[in-house]
N, C-alpha and C positions, 0 to 999 in steps of 0.2 A: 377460446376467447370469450371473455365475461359479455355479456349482451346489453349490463348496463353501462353507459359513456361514460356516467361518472366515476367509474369505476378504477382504481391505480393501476390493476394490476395487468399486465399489458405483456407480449410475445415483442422482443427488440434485441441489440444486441447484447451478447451475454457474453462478459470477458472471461468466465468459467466454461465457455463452451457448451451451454445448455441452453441450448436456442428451443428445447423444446419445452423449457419452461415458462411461465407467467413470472413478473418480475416487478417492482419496482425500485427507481432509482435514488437514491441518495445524498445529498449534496450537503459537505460538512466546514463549517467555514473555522479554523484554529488560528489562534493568538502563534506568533514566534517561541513560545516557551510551550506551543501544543495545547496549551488550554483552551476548549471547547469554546465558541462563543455562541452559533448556531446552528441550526439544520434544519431541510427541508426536504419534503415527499416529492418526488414526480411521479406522473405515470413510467411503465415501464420502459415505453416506445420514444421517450424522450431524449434528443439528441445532447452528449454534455457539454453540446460548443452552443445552446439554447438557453441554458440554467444560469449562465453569468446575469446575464440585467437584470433578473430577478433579485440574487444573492445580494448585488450591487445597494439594489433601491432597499432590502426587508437590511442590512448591515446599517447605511445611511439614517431608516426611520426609527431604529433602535437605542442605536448610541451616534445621531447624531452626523457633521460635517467634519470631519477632519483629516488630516494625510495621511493617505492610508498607502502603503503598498503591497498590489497581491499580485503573488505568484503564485503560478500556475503552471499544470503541466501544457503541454502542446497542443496537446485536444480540447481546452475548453474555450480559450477567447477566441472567435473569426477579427476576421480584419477592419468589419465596421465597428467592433463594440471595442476595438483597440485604439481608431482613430475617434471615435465619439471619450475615450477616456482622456487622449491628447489635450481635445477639444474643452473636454468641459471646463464649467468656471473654480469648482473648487479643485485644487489641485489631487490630482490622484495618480501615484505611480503603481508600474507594472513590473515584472519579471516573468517573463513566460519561456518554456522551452519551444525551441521550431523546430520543423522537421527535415531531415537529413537532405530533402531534396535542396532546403538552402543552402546548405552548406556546400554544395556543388555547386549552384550559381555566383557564391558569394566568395568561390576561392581562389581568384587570379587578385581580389583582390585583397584577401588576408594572407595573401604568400607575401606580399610588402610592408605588410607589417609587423613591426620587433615584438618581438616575446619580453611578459614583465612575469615577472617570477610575484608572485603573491606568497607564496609560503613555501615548506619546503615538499615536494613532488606536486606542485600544484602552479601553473602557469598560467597567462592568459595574454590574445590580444583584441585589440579594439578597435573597432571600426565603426565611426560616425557616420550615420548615413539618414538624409528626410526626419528629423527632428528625434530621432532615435539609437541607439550605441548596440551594436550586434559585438557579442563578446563568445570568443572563441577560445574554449578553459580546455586543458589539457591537464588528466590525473596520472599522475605513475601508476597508481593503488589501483585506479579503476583499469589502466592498462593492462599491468598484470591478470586481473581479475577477465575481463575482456578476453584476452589472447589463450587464459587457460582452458576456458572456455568452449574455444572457438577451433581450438587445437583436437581436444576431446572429443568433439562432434565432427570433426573433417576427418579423424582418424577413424573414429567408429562406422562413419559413410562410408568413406575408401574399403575399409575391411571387410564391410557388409554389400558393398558393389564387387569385389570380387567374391563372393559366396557365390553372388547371383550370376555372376557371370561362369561360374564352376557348373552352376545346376541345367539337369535335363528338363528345359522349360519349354513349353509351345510360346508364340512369341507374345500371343494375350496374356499370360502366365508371367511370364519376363518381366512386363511392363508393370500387370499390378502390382508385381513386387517390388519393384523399382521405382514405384510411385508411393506406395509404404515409407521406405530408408529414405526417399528425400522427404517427405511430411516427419517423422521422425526428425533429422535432421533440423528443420526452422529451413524457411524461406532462404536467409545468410549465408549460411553455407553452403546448402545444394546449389547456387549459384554459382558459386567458385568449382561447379566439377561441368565438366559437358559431358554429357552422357547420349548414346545413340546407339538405338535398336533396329539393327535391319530386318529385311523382308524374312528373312531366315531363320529370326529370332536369337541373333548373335548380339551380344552386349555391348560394345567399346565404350570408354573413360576416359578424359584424359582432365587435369586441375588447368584450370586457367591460372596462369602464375602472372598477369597483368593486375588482372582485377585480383588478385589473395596478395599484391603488391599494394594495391589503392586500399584495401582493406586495412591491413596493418598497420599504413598511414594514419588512419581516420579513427585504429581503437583509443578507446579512453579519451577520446574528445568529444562533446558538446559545444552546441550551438545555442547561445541566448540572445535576446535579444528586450530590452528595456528605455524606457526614457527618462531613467534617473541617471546623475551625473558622470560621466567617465571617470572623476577625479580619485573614487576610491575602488577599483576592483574589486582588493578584497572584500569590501561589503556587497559589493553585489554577488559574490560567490559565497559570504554566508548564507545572504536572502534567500539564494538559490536552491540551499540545502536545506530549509523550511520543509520543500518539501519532504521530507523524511519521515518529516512530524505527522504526515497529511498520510503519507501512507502507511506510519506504522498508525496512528488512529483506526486506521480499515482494517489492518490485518487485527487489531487487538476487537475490533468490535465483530467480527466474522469470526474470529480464534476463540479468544478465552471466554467473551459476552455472549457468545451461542446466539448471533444475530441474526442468521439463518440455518436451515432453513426457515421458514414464518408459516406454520399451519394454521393459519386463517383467512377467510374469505369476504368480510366484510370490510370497508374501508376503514371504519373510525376504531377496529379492532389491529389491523394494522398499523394505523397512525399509535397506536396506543404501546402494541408493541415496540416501536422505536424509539417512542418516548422513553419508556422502561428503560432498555437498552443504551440513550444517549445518558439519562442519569447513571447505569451503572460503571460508564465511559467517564463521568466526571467525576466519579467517588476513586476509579482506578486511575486516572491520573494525576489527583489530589494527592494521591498514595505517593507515585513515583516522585512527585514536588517534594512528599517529607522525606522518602528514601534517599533521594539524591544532595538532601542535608546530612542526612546521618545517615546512609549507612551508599557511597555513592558505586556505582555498579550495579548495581542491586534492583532485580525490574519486580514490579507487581506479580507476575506468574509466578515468580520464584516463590513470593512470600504466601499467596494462596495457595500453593501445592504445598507448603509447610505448617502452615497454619490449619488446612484440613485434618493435622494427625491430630488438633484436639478435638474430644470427642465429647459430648456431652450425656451422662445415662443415668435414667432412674429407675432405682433398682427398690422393687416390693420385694419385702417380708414379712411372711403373714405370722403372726406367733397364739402362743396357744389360747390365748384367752380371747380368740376372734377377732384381734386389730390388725389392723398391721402397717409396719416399718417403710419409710418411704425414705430411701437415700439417694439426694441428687447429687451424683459427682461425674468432675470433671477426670481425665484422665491428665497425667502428672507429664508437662513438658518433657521434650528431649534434650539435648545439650545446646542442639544446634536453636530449635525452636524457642529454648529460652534466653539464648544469647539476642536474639532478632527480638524478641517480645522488650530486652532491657534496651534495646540499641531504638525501637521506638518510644520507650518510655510508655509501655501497655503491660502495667502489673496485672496478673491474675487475681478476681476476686477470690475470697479466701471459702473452702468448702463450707457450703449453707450446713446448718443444724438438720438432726434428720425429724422428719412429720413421723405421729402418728395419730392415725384415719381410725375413727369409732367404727365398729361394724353394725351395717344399716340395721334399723330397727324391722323385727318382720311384722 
């Protein structure tokens, strides 16, 4: 732990499961089309349901008062900064995800209310409730996705509980291996098995078919909850999907931007690094704005990993009379790489003339 307090770098929770590292935290605020607007440092030990009033007031003093709506995942707004945004004078909406435990308090009474079909494999319904509309979206896609899942991991438990229950184990032995396959597993699943190890170190199993019932109910549904109007669903199950933008920005700034790890120790060496990093964030999604004019499909990684085969070399030749030959070239497009170069409108300049270097006087 750094010894000075003004320090960022801070032991807190780590969603990569490196609690043994020092860390700071990151908070990025994007336009609906994904473009960057700001970002800010915290220390590392910083809770992300703390970072909103901040974001709220450095967005406000930047560009100003105007309707804004943000959504968020479930972790960041608490319940006073949700009712202080109700509250406040200049209008400000919200969209945040909640957590599943409402959706258990909240379901005697969304079993009465009708399902509107917003598009197609995409549903929702509505429920108005204390100056707020809790919307309850059900995806086929994400269904599917969900249950295949969910199926793969109960099958590889079951399979991997009976190994354990085959093997010649003392019953401390039993257990930690039984305590493996359910960490293995996720929380989710291992839930849906009972499992019980006697004095004798004998294993029994059996699947709760109650709860893998209430499960299957519950895949591919979401629970939101916002104080923008009921009238348009669909729009609030686009807003919702903003987030996409929020998380692929992270994985592209951790992925392709080499954002971490961060090998340095002083603060404003850090700040610095991220700096770097948020601009080379805003040059790659400037990119993806012109790709998804011309050439739509088509991500930023794809075209840096293509655009690496040109190569740039200069090549000395020294000839007899002491000078020598200086030819800079490029290496000559591929098919694919110069179809991408025309579909940006990015001619190659034409190879420079070659130098030749007098040889130093002695």
């Amino acid at each position: 732990m750094p010894d000075d307090e003004s320090d960022p770098r801070r032991f807190g929770y780590s969603r990569d499961k490196r609690g043994d590292c020092v860390q700071v935290i990151v908070a990025l605020v994007v336009t609906p089309e994904g473009l960057p607007l700001a970002y800010e440092m915290f220390p590392g030990n910083t809770a992300d349901k703390t970072t909103l009033r901040d974001m709220l007031k450095l967005i406000q003093q930047r560009y100003g008062t105007a309707e804004r709506i943000w959504v968020m995942d479930r972790g960041i707004p608490t319940e006073a900064v949700l009712a202080e945004l109700r509250q406040s004078e200049a209008k400000v909406s919200y969209l945040v995800g909640t957590p599943k435990g409402r959706l258990t308090k909240l379901e005697k009474e969304l079993a009465d209310k009708p399902w509107q079909q917003v598009r197609e494999q995409l549903r929702v319904k509505l429920l108005p409730q204390e100056g707020e509309v809790y919307v309850l979206a059900e995806s086929g896609a994400r269904i599917s996705k969900e249950r295949g899942m969910r199926r793969r991991k109960l099958k590889a438990l079951w399979q991997r509980l009976h190994e354990i229950q085959q093997q010649d184990l003392t019953r401390d032995q039993r257990l930690e291996k039984l305590g493996g396959a359910r960490d293995r597993a996720g929380r989710a699943v291992a839930a849906l098995i009972h499992t019980t190890v006697a004095e004798s170190g004998q294993l029994t199993f059996r699947l709760d078919r109650q709860k893998l019932r209430t499960v299957r109910q519950r895949e591919g549904r979401y629970l939101l909850r916002t104080n923008l109007s009921a009238d348009n669903p669909e729009l609030l199950w686009r807003c919702y999907m903003q987030l996409v933008f929020v998380e692929e920005a992270f994985r592209t700034l951790k992925g392709d931007l080499g954002l971490r790890p961060i090998y340095h120790h002083k603060a404003d060496r850090i700040e610095a690094h991220l700096f770097v990093a948020f601009l080379a964030y805003c040059l790659s999604i400037t990119l993806r704005q012109r790709l998804k004019a011309l050439a739509g499909g088509l991500m930023p990684r794809v075209v840096f990993e293509k655009l690496a085969t040109l190569q740039l070399l200069d090549v000395r030749v020294p000839t007899t009379d002491g000078r020598k030959l200086l030819l800079v070239r490029r290496t000559e497009p591929d098919r694919d790489v110069a179809l991408l170069l025309a579909r940006l409108n990015l001619p190659l300049p034409p190879q420079p003339p070659p130098h030749i270097s007098l040889p130093k006087p002695s």
